[in-house]
C-alpha positions as MATLAB code, in Angstrom:
seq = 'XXXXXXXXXXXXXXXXXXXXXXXXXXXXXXXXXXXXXXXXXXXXXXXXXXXXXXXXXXXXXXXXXXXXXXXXXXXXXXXXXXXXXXXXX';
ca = [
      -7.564   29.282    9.031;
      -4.278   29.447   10.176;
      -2.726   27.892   13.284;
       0.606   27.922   14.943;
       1.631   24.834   16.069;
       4.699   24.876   18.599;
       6.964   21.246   19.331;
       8.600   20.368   22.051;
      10.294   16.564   23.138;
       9.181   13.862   20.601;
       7.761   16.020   18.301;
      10.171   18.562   18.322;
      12.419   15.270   17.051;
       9.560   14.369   15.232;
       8.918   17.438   13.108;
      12.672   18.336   13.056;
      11.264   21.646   14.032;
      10.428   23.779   16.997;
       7.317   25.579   15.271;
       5.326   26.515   11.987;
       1.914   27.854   11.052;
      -0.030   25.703    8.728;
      -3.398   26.197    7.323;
      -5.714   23.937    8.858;
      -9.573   23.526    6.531;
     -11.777   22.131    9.427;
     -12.368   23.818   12.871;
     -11.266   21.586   15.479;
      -8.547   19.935   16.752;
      -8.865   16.859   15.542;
      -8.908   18.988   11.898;
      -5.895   20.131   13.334;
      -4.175   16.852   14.097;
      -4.672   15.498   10.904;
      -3.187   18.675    9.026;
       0.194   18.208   11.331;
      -0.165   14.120   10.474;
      -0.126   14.944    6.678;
       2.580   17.134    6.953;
       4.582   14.873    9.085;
       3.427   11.041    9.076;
       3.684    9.231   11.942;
       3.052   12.471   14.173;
      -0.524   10.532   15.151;
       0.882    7.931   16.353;
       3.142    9.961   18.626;
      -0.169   11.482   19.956;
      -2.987    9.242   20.284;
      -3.539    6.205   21.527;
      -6.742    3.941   21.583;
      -6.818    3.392   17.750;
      -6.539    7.166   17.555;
      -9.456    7.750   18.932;
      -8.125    9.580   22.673;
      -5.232   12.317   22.947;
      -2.501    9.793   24.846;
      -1.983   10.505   28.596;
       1.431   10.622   27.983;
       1.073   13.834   25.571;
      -0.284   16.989   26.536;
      -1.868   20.131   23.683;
      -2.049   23.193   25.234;
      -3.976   25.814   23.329;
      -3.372   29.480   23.420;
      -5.711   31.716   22.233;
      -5.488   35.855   21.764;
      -6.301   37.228   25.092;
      -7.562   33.878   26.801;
      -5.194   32.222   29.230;
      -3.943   28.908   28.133;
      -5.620   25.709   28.772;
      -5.158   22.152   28.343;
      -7.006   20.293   25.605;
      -7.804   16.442   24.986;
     -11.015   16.852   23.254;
     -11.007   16.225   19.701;
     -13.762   18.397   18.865;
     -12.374   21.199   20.468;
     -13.316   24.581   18.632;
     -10.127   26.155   16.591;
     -10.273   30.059   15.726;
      -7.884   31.530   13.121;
      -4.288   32.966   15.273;
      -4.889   29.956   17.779;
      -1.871   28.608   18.974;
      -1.264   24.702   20.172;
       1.477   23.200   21.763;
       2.471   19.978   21.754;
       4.626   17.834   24.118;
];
């Protein structure tokens, strides 16, 4: 499925980008997270904290999805649908 992923602060810097759609195989965001961490190592680190177990609380993903409002996200196994939308800062 196919997600756009949108950068802003660190990992706009981080990225060297402000946003791209990239396929992502799984369904959740932690499928997510690792898709952006392959295509830009490191970007995990920026994000997570506890061993990389917990979104940091000095990050925040928002997700956007086709006509839902958007809403914070932290957990990992948050569901992903194809057009979604996350932003990261």
């Amino acid at each position: 499925m196919n997600i756009g992923f949108n950068y802003s602060l660190h990992f706009y810097e981080h990225a060297g980008r402000y946003q791209e759609t990239l396929s992502v195989p799984g369904s959740t965001l932690a499928d997510a997270i690792e898709v952006a961490e392959a295509r830009h190592p490191g970007f995990k680190a920026l994000l997570m904290e506890g061993g990389g177990t917990a979104v940091s609380t000095a990050n925040g993903i928002f997700l956007k999805r086709s006509g839902k409002p958007t809403v914070p996200v932290a957990d990992l196994k948050t569901p992903l649908a194809d057009g979604d939308a996350l932003a990261f800062w």
